[in-house]
VOGU-343121 format. One record per residue (C-alpha): residue number from 1; x, y, z. Coordinates in steps of 0.02 Angstrom, whole numbers, plus 50000, padded with zeros to 5 digits. Example, Ala and Ser with C-alpha at 12.3 -4.5 7.8 and 13.67 -1.06 7.14 Angstrom:
+-----+-------+-------+-------+
| num |    c1 |    c2 |    c3 |
+-----+-------+-------+-------+
|   1 | 50615 | 49775 | 50390 |
|   2 | 50684 | 49947 | 50357 |
+-----+-------+-------+-------+
END
This chain:
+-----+-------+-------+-------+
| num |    c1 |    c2 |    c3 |
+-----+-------+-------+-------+
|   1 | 55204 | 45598 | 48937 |
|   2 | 55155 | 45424 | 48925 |
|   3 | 55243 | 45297 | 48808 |
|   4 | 55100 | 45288 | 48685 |
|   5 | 55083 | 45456 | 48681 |
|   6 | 55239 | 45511 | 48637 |
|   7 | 55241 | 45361 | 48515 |
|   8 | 55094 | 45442 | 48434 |
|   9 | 55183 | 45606 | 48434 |
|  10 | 55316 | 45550 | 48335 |
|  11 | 55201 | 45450 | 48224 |
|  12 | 55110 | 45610 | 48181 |
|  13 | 55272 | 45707 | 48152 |
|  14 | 55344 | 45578 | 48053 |
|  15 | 55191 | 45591 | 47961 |
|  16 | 55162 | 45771 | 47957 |
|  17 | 55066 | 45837 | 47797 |
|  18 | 55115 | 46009 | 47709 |
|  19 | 54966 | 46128 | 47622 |
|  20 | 55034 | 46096 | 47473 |
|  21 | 54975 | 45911 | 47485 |
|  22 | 54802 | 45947 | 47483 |
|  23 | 54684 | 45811 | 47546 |
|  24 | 54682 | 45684 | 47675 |
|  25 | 54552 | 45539 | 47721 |
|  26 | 54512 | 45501 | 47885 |
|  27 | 54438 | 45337 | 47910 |
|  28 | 54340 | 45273 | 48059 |
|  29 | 54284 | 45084 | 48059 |
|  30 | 54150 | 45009 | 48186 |
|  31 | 54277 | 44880 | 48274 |
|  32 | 54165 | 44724 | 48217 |
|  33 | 54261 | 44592 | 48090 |
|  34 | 54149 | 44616 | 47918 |
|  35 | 54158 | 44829 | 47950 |
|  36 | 54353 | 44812 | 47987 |
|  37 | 54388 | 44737 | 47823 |
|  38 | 54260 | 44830 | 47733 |
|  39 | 54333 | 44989 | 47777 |
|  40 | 54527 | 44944 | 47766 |
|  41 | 54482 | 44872 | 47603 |
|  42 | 54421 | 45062 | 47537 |
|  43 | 54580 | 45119 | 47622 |
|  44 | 54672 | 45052 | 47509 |
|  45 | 54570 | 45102 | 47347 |
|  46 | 54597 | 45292 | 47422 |
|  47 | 54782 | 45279 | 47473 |
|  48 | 54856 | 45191 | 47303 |
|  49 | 54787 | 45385 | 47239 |
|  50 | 54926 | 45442 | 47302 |
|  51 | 54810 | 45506 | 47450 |
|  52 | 54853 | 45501 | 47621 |
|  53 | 54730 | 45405 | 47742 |
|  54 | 54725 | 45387 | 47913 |
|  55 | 54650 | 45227 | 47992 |
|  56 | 54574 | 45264 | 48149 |
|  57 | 54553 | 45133 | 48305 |
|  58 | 54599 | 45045 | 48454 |
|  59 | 54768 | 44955 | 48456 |
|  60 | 54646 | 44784 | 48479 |
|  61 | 54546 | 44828 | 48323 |
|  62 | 54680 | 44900 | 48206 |
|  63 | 54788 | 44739 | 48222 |
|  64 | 54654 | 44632 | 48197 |
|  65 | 54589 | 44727 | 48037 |
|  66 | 54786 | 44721 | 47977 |
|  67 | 54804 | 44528 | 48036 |
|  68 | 54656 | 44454 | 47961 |
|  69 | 54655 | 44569 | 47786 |
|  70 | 54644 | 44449 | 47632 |
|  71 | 54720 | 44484 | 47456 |
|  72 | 54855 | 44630 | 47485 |
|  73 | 54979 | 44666 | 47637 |
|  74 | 54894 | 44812 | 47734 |
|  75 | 55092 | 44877 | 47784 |
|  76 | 55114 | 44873 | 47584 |
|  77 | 55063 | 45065 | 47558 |
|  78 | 55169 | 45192 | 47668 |
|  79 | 55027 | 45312 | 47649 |
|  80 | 54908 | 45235 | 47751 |
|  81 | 54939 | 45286 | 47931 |
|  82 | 54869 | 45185 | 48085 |
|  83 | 54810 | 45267 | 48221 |
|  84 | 54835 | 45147 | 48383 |
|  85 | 54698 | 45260 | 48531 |
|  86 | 54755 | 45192 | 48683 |
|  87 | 54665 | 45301 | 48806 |
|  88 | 54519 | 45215 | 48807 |
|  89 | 54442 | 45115 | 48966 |
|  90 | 54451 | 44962 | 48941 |
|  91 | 54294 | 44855 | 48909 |
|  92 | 54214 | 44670 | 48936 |
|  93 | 54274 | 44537 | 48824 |
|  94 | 54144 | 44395 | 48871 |
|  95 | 54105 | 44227 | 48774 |
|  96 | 53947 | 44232 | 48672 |
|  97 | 53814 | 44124 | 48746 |
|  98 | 53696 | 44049 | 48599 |
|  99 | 53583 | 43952 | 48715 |
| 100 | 53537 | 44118 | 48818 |
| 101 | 53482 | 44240 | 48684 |
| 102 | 53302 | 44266 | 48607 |
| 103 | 53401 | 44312 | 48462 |
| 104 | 53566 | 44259 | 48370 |
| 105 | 53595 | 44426 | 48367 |
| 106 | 53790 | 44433 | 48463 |
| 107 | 53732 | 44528 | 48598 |
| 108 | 53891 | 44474 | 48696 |
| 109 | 53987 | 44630 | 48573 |
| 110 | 53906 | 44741 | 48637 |
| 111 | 54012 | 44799 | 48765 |
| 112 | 54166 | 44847 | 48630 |
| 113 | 54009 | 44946 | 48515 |
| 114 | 53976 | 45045 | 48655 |
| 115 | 54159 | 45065 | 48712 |
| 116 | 54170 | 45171 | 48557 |
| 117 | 54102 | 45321 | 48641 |
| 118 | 54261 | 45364 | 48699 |
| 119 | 54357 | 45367 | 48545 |
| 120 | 54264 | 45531 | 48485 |
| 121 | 54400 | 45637 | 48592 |
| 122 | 54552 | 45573 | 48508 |
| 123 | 54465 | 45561 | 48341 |
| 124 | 54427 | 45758 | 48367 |
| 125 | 54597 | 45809 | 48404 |
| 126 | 54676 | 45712 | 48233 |
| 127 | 54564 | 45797 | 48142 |
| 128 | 54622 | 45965 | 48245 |
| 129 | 54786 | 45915 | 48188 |
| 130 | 54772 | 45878 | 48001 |
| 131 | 54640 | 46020 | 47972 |
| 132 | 54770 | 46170 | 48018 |
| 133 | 54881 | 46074 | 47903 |
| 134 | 54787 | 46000 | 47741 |
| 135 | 54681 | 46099 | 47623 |
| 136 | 54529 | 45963 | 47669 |
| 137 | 54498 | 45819 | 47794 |
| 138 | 54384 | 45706 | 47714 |
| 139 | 54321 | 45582 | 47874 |
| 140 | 54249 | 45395 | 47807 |
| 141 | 54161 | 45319 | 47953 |
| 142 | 54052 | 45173 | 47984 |
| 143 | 53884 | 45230 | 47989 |
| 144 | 53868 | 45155 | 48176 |
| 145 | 54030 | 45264 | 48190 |
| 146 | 53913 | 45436 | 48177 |
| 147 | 53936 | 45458 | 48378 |
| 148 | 54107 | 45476 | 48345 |
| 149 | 54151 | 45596 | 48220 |
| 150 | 54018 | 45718 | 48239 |
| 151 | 54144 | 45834 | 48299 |
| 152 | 54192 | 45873 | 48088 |
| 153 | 54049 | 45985 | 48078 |
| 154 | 54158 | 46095 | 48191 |
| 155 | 54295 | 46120 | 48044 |
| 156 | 54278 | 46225 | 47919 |
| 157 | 54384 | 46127 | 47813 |
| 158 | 54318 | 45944 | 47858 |
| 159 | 54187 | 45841 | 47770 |
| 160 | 54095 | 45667 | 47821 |
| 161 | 54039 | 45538 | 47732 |
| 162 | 53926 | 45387 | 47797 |
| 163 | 53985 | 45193 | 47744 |
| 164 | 53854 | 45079 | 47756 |
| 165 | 53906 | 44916 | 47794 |
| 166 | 53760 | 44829 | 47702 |
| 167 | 53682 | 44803 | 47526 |
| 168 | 53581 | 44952 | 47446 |
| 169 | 53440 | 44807 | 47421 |
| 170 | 53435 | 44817 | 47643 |
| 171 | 53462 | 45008 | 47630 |
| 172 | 53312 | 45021 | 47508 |
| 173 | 53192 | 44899 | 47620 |
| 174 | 53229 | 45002 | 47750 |
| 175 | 53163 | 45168 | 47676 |
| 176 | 52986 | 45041 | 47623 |
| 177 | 52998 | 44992 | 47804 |
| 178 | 52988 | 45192 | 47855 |
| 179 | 52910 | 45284 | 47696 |
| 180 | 52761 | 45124 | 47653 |
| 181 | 52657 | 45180 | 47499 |
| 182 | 52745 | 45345 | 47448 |
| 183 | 52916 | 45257 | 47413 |
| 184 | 52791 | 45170 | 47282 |
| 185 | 52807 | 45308 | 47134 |
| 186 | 53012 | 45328 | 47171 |
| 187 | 53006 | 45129 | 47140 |
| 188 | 52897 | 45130 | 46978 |
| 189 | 53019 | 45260 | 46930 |
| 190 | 53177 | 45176 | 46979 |
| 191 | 53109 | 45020 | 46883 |
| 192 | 53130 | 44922 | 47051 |
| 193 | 53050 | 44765 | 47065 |
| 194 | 53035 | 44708 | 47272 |
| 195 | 53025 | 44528 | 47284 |
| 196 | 52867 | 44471 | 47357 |
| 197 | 52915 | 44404 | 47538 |
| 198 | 53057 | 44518 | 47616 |
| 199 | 53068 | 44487 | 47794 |
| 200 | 53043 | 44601 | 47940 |
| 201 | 53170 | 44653 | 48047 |
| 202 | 53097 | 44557 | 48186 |
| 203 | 53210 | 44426 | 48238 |
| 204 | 53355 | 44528 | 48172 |
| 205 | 53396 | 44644 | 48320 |
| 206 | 53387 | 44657 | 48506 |
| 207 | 53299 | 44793 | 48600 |
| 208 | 53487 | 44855 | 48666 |
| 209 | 53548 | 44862 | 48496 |
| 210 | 53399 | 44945 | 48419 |
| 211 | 53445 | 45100 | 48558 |
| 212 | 53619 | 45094 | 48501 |
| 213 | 53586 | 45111 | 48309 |
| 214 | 53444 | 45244 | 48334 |
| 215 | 53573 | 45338 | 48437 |
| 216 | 53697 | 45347 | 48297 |
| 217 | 53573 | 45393 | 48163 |
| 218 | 53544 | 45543 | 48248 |
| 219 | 53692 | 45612 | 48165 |
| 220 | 53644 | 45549 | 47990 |
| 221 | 53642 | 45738 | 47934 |
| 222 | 53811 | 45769 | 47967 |
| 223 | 53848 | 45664 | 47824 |
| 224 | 53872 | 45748 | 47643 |
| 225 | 53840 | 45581 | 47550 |
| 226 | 53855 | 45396 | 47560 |
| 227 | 53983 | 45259 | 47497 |
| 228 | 53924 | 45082 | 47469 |
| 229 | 54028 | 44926 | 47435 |
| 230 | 53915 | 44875 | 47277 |
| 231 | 53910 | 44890 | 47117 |
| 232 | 53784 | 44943 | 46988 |
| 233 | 53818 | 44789 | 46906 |
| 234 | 53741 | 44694 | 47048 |
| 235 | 53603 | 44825 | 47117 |
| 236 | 53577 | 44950 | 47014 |
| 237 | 53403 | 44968 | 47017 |
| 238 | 53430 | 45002 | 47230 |
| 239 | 53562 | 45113 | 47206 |
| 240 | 53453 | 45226 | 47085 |
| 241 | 53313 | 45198 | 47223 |
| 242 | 53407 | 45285 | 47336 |
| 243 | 53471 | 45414 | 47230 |
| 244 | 53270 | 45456 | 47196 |
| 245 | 53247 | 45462 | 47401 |
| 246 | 53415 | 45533 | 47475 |
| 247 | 53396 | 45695 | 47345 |
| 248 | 53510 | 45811 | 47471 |
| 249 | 53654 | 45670 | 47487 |
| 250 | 53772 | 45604 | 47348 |
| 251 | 53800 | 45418 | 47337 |
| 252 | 53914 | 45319 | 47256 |
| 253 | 53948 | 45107 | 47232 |
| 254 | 54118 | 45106 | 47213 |
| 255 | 54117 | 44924 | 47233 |
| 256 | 54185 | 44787 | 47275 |
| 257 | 54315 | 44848 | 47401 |
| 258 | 54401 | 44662 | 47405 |
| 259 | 54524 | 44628 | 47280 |
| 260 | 54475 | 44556 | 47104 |
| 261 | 54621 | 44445 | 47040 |
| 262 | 54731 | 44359 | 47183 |
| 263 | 54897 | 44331 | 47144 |
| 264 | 54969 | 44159 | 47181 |
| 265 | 55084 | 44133 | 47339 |
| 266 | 55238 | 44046 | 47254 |
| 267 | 55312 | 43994 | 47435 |
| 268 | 55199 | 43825 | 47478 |
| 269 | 55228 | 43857 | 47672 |
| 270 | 55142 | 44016 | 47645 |
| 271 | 54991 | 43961 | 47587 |
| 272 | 54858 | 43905 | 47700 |
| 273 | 54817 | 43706 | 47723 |
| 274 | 54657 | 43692 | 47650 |
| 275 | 54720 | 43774 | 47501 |
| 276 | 54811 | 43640 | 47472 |
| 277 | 54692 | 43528 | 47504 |
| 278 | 54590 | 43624 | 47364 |
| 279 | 54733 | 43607 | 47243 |
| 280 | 54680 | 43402 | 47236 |
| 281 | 54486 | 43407 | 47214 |
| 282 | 54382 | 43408 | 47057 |
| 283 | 54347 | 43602 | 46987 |
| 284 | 54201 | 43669 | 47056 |
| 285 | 54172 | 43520 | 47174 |
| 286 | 54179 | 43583 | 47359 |
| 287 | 54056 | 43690 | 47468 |
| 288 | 54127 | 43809 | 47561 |
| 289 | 54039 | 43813 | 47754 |
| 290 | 54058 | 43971 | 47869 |
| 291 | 53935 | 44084 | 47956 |
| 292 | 54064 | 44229 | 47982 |
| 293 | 54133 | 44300 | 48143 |
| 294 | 53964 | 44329 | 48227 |
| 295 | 53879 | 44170 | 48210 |
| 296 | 53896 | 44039 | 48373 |
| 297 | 53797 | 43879 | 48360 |
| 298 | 53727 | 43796 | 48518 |
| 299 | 53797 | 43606 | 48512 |
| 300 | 53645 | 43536 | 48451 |
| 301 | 53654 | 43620 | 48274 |
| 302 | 53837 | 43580 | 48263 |
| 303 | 53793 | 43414 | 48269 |
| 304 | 53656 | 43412 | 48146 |
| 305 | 53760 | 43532 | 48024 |
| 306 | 53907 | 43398 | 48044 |
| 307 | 53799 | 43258 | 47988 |
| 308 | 53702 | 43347 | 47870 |
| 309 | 53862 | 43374 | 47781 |
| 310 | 53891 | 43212 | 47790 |
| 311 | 53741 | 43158 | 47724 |
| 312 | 53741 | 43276 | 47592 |
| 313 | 53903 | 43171 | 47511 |
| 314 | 53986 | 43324 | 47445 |
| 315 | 54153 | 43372 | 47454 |
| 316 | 54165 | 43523 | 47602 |
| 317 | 54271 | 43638 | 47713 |
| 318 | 54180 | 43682 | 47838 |
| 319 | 54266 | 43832 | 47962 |
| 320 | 54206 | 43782 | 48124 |
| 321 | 54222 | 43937 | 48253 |
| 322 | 54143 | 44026 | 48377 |
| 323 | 54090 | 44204 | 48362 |
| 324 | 54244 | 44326 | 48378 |
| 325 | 54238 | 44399 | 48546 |
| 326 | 54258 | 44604 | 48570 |
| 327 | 54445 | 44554 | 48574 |
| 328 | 54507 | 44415 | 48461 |
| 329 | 54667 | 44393 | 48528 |
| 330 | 54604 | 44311 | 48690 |
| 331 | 54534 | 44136 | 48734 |
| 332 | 54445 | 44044 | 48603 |
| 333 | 54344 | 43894 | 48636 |
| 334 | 54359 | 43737 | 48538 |
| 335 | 54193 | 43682 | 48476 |
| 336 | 54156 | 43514 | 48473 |
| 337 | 54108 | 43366 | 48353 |
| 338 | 54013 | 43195 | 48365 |
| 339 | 54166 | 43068 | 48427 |
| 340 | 54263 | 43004 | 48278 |
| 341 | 54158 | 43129 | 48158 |
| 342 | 54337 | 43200 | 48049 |
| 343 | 54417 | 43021 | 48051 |
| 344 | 54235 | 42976 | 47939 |
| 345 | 54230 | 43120 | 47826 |
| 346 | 54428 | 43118 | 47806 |
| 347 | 54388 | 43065 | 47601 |
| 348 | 54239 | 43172 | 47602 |
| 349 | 54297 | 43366 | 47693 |
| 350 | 54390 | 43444 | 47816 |
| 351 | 54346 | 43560 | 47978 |
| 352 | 54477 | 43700 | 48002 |
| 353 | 54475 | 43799 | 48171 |
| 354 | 54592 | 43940 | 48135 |
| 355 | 54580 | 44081 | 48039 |
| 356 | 54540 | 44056 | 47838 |
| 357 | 54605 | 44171 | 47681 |
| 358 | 54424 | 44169 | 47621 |
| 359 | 54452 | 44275 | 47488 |
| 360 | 54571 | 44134 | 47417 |
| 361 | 54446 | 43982 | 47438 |
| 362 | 54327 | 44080 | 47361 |
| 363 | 54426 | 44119 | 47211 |
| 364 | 54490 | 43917 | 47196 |
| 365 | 54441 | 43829 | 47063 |
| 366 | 54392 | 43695 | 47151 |
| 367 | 54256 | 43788 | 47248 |
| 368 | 54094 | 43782 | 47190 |
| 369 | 53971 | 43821 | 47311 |
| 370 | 53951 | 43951 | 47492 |
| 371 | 53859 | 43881 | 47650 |
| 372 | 53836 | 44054 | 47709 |
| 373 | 53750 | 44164 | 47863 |
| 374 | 53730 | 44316 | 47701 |
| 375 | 53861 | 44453 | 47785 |
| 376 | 53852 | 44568 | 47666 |
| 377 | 54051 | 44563 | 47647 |
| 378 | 54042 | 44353 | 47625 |
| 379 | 53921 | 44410 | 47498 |
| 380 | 54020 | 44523 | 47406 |
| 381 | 54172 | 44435 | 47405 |
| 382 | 54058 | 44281 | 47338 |
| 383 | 53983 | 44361 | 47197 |
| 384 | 54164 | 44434 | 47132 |
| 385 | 54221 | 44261 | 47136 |
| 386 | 54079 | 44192 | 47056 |
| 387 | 54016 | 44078 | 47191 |
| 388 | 53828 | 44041 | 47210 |
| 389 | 53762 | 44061 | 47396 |
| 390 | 53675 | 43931 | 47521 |
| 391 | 53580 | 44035 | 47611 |
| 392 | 53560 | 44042 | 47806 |
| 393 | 53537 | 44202 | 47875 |
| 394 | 53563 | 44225 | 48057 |
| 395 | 53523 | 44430 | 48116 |
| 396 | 53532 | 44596 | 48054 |
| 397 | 53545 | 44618 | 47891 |
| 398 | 53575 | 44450 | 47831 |
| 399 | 53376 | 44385 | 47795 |
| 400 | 53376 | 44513 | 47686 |
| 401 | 53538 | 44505 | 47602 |
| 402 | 53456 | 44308 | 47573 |
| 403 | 53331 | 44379 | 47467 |
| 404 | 53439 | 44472 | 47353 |
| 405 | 53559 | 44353 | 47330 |
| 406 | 53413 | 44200 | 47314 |
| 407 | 53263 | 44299 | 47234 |
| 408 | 53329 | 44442 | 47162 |
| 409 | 53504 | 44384 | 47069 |
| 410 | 53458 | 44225 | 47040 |
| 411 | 53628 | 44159 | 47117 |
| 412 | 53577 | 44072 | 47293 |
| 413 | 53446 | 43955 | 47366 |
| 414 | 53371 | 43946 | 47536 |
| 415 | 53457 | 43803 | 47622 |
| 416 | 53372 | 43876 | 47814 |
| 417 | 53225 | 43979 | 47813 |
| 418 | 53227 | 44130 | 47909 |
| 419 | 53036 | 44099 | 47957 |
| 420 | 53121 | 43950 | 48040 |
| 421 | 53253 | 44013 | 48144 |
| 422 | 53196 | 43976 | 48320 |
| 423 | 53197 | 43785 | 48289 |
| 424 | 53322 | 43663 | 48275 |
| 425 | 53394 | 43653 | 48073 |
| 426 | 53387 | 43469 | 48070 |
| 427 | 53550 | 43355 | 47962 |
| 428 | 53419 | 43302 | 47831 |
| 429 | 53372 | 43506 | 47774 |
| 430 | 53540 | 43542 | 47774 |
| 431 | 53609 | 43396 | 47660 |
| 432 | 53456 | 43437 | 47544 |
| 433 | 53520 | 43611 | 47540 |
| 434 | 53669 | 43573 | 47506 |
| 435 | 53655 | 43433 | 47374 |
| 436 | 53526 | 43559 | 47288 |
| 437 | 53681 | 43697 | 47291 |
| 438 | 53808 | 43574 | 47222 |
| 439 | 53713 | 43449 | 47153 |
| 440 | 53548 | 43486 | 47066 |
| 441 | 53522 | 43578 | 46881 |
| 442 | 53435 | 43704 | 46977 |
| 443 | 53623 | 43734 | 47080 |
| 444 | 53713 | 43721 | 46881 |
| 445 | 53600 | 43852 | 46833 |
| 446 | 53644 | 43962 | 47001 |
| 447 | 53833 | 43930 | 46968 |
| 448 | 53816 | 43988 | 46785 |
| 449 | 53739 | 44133 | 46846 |
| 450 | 53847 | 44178 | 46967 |
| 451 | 54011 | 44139 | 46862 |
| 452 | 53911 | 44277 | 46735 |
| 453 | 53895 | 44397 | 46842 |
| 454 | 54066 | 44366 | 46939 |
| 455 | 54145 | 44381 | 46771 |
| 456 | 54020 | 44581 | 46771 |
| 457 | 54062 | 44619 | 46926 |
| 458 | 54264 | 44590 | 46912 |
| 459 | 54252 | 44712 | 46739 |
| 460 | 54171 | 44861 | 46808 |
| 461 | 54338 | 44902 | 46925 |
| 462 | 54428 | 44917 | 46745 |
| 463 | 54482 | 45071 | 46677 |
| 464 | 54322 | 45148 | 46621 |
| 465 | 54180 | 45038 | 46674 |
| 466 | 54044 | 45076 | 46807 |
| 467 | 54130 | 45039 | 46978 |
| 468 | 54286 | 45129 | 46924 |
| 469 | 54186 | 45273 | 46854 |
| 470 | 54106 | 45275 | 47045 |
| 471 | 54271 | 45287 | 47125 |
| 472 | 54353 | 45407 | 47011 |
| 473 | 54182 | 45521 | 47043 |
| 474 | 54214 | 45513 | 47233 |
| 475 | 54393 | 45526 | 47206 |
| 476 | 54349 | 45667 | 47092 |
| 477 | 54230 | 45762 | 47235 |
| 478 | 54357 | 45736 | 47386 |
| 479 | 54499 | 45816 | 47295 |
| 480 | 54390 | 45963 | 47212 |
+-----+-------+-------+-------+
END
């Protein structure tokens, strides 16, 4: 028996469950950085109800979910149980490549996405394990995670249900995208209002990962319902959509997964360096710049973003990274700047390189403004904080996410057009972007908004109120 194996012996018998203890979750993240957090976010919502869950992975993927959490210690809860698969091959790492791609799609992930394949072995014989053992095995997965888990229609005793990743405003366009003119009645009924000018999905998606999506939605009907990190607060109007068009499937927005209030780190050398910086700026004064953990820039845009922000004369911290590679814990390239380009802004902003509690800049008084690529999870941690949104979308999702966040909530403005994305984003759009984000009545009135609805969206987790009522429901279901 190998080491890990017998390690993961012991950690299951350590672990093991009696009848009497009823329910356990099973949950299966796609090993990209904005599912990871998603997902161990809900774990923790499911585990502090006293219910056993059971986060399943690759050693690579589990630590980073656990190493770049924000807003809670992920070893905090005893009842959440990490599940390390080792016997996987292993797969290519490579550097993402912006200036070979006809997309900005991260094509270079690919290889980890499809490395999954092999986890649906192991992930069948836990839930072997734990079904002769718990009254029910409820299985959470990523709905790119379908592959997978298909396996728990084999168990009496075992349910699935689908995460999706992404806003129920994408989910909706998605169904107009399929059903055209007869999702118009379900709309008029729904009292949903589509903006005008939602993007295509051209532009969003390579061929390759087109193939790999299709081939998990083949097991859509697996699935008993669907869990969304929203919250009727925010899109209700899409969330009752898709209760009007998924009739056989139950969903709930149980919403927002991230933590609400943050407490404050009392030990200085704990807390991050720009936080500090934070601590000496004017409330509501600095834009916040990152594009997430799939976003490279070829060298060009760096340098027009750098002076852009420059030119925009607004206070900044800008997170300047390239895209996380299929493992995170190797080589990372240092992007570069114009020569002497951080001496010059020293009074104006600063350019980090590592890794950033977002969560906590977000939440900082002092910030009042998010250059963002529109990840649905940098959206939703945005809008609980109360932080209005520059918008430039990059792939997937994202364009669309834009619109909802710009048109729909009121809360954002276009700082890069999507119909624009093959050309260069030149230093004077971006400063104008900016300065109309931080800078403008028009960016007041966003920020008002978005403190509003912040303010909404951090009540509904209360005792009572919608998103609360949405978890207790599915709470209420899983343990029936």
């Amino acid at each position: 028996m190998s080491n890990n194996k017998a390690h993961e012996d012991h950690q299951y018998a350590s672990n093991r469950l009696t009848p009497t203890q009823g329910v356990v979750v099973v949950i299966v993240p796609f090993p990209a950085q904005g599912h990871l957090n998603q997902l161990l976010q809900l774990s923790r919502h499911v585990a502090t109800r006293g219910i056993p869950v059971h986060f399943v992975g690759t050693a690579t993927h589990n630590r980073q979910a656990k190493v770049r959490v924000h807003g809670w210690n992920p070893n905090s809860l005893s009842n959440i149980h990490y599940h390390d698969i080792a016997n996987i091959p292993p797969f290519l790492s490579p550097p993402p490549n912006p200036t070979n791609s006809t997309t900005n799609f991260p094509c270079h992930l690919l290889p980890s996405a499809h490395a999954t394949r092999h986890l649906r072995e192991p992930t069948a014989a836990l839930l072997h394990r734990l079904s002769s053992e718990a009254r029910r095995v409820v299985v959470v997965h990523d709905s790119l995670m379908a592959y997978v888990v298909q396996d728990v229609a084999s168990f009496e005793n075992a349910e699935s249900f689908a995460f999706q990743s992404v806003s129920a405003f994408t989910v909706s366009m998605f169904f107009k995208d399929v059903m055209g003119k007869a999702i118009e009645p379900l709309e008029h009924e729904a009292n949903v209002k589509i903006p005008e000018h939602v993007p295509s999905i051209e532009g969003c998606f390579t061929r390759e990962v087109v193939d790999f999506l299709e081939s998990q939605s083949q097991f859509d009907e697996l699935s008993s319902g669907y869990l969304f990190n929203t919250s009727r607060v925010i899109e209700k109007p899409y969330m009752d959509l898709l209760d009007k068009i998924l009739v056989s499937k139950k969903n709930w927005a149980i919403g927002p997964f991230n933590p609400v209030e943050l407490v404050e780190k009392k030990v200085s050398n704990d807390r991050h360096m720009c936080l500090e910086w934070l601590d000496e700026q004017a409330p509501r004064s600095v834009v916040y710049v990152s594009f997430g953990t799939s976003t490279t820039f070829t060298d060009e845009q760096i340098e027009e973003l750098a002076l852009g922000l420059e030119q925009s004369e607004q206070k900044f911290i800008w997170v300047l990274r390239e895209s996380d590679r299929g493992d995170v814990f190797g080589e990372v390239r240092k992007l570069e700047l114009p020569k002497g380009y951080e001496e010059r802004v020293r009074n104006l902003g600063i350019v980090v390189r590592d890794w950033v509690p977002q969560l906590e800049i977000l939440g900082h008084r002092s910030t009042g403004g998010f250059l963002s690529h529109c990840g649905w999870n940098s959206c939703m941690e945005s809008i609980t904080m109360g932080v209005p949104i520059g918008a430039w979308p990059m792939h997937s999702d994202q364009p669309r996410n834009a619109v909802l966040v710009t048109a729909v909530l009121g809360i954002g403005t276009v700082v890069r057009d999507w119909n624009r994305r093959g050309e260069l984003a030149m230093a004077s759009t971006i400063a104008e972007g900016v300065r109309r984000l931080m800078a403008s009545k028009e960016g007041e009135e966003m920020r008002k908004r978005a403190e509003e609805l912040g303010g909404a969206v951090r009540k509904s987790v209360g005792e009572g109120e919608v998103s609360r009522l949405e978890l207790d429901s599915f709470i209420a279901h899983i343990t029936r």
